[in-house]
C-alpha positions in Angstrom: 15.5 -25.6 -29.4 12.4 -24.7 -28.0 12.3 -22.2 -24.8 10.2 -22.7 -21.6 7.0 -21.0 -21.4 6.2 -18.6 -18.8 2.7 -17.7 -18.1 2.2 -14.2 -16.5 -1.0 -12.1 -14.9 -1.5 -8.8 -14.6 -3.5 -7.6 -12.1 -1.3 -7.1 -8.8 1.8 -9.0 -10.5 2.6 -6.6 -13.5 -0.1 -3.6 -12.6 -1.5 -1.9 -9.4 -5.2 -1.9 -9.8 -4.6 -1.9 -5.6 -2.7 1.6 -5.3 -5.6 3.2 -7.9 -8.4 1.6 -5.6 -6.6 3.5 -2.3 -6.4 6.4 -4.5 -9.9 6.2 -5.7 -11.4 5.9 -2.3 -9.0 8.7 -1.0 -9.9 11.4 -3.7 -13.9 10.2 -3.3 -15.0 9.0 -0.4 -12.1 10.4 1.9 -11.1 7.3 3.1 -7.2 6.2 3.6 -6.8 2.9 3.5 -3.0 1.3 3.6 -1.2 -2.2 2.5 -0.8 -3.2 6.0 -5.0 -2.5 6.7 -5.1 -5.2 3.7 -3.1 -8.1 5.5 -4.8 -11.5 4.1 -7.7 -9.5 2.6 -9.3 -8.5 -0.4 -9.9 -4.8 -1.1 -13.3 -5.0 -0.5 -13.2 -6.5 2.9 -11.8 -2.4 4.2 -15.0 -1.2 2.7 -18.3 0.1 4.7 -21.6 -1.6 3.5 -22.6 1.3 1.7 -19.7 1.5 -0.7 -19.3 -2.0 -1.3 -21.4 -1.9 -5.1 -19.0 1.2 -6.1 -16.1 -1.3 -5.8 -17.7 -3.2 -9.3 -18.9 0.1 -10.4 -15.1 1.6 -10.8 -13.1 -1.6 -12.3 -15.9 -2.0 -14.4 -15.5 1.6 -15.8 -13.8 2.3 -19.1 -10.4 3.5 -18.6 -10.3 1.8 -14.6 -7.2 0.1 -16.1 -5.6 2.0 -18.9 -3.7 3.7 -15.8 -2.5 1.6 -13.4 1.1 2.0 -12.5 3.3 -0.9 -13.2 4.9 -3.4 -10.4 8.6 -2.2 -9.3 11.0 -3.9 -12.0 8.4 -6.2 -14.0 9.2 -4.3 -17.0 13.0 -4.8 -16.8 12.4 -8.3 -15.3 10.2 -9.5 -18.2 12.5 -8.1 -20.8 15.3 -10.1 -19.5 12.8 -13.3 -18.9 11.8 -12.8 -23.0 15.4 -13.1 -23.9 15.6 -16.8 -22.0 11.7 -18.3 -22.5 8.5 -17.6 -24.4 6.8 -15.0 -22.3 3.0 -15.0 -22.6 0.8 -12.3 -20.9 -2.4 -13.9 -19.6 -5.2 -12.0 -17.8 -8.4 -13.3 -16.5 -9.7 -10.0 -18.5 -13.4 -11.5 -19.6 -14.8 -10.5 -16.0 -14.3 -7.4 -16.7 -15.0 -6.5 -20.4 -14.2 -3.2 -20.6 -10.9 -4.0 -19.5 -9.8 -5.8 -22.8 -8.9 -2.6 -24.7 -7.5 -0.8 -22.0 -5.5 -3.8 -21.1 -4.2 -3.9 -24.6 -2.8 -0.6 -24.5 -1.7 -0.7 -21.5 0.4 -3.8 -22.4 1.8 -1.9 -25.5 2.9 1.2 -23.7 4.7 -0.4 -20.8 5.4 -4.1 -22.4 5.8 -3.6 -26.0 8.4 -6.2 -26.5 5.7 -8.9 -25.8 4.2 -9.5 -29.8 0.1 -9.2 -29.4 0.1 -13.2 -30.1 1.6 -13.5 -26.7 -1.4 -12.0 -24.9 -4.3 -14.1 -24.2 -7.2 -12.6 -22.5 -9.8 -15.2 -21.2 -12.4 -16.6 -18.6 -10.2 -19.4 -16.9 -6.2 -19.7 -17.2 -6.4 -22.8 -19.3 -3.2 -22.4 -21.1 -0.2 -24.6 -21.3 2.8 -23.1 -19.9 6.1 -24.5 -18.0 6.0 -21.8 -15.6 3.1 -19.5 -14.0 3.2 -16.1 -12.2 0.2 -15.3 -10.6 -1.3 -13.9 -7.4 -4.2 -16.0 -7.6 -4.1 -19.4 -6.7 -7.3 -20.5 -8.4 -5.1 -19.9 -11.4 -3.0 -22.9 -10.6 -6.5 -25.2 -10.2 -5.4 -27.7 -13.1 -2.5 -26.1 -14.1 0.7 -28.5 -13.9 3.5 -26.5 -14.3 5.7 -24.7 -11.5 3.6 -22.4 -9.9 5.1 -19.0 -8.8 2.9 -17.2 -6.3 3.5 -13.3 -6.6 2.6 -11.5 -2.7 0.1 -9.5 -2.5 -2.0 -8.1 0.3 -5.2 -11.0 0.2 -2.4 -14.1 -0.6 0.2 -13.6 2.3 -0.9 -16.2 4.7 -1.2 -19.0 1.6 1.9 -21.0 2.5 1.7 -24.1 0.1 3.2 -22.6 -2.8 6.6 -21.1 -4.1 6.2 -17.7 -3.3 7.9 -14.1 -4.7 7.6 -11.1 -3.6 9.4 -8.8 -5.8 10.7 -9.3 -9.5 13.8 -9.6 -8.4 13.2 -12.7 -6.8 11.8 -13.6 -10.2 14.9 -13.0 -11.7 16.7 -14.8 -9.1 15.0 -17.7 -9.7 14.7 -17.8 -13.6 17.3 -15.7 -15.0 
């Protein structure tokens, strides 16, 4: 019998490039900047004028992602989701091609119960999947599975699709 297939991002659903940007900004430019300061925006709309090219400059750094700190309970979630459905891993990671191998690594420390074949890094999510998790919703252009929309800061006033805001929730719905 063949399982369901779940595709899953990265960025903001299983790591936190978000909390390394306030951290970033905090330790270099001695700015704070908060969650709730990021209510239905993107990162770079908290930024002055004059640091808006350092934003590019940092995640496209070597390293800018071999840190992040992982979302509360993906790990455990997506263990338990691998035992029920083929999980794949898929990151819109060409944008940023230093990312790739820090990605990788990343994966294998914190996810290294999902085989390398189940990782696809690429340009657009073009992959064929029952189920998506993303925080992006120009992931779900052409995409006809059920779409999952993980919360985070610049997607909370999209109401048109099935939202979760924590893993759990994930695992309530799919577990």
């Amino acid at each position: 019998m063949n399982k369901q297939r779940i595709a899953i991002d990265m960025d903001e659903v299983l790591a936190d490039p978000i909390g390394k940007f306030i951290d970033i900004y905090q330790r270099e430019h001695g700015y704070t900047y908060t969650l709730d300061q990021m209510h239905g925006k993107e990162f770079r709309d908290l930024l002055p004028e004059e640091l808006q090219p350092t934003l590019r400059e940092y995640i496209n750094r070597k390293g800018f992602f071999r840190d992040l700190e992982l979302i509360p309970d993906s790990r455990e979630v997506v263990e338990q989701l691998c035992q029920k459905y083929d999980v794949f891993i898929v990151s819109a990671a060409m944008e940023f091609p230093n990312s790739l191998e820090d990605k990788l690594h990343w994966l294998g420390d914190h996810f290294p119960f999902i085989p390398w074949t189940n990782i696809i890094f690429c340009g657009y999510k073009i992959v064929k999947a029952d189920i998506m998790i993303d925080d992006r919703i120009r992931n779900f252009s052409g995409f006809d599975g059920r779409k999952l929309l993980f919360t985070s800061p610049h997607n909370i006033a999209i109401t048109e699709y099935e939202r979760v805001n924590t893993w759990d929730e994930v695992a309530v719905l799919l577990l």
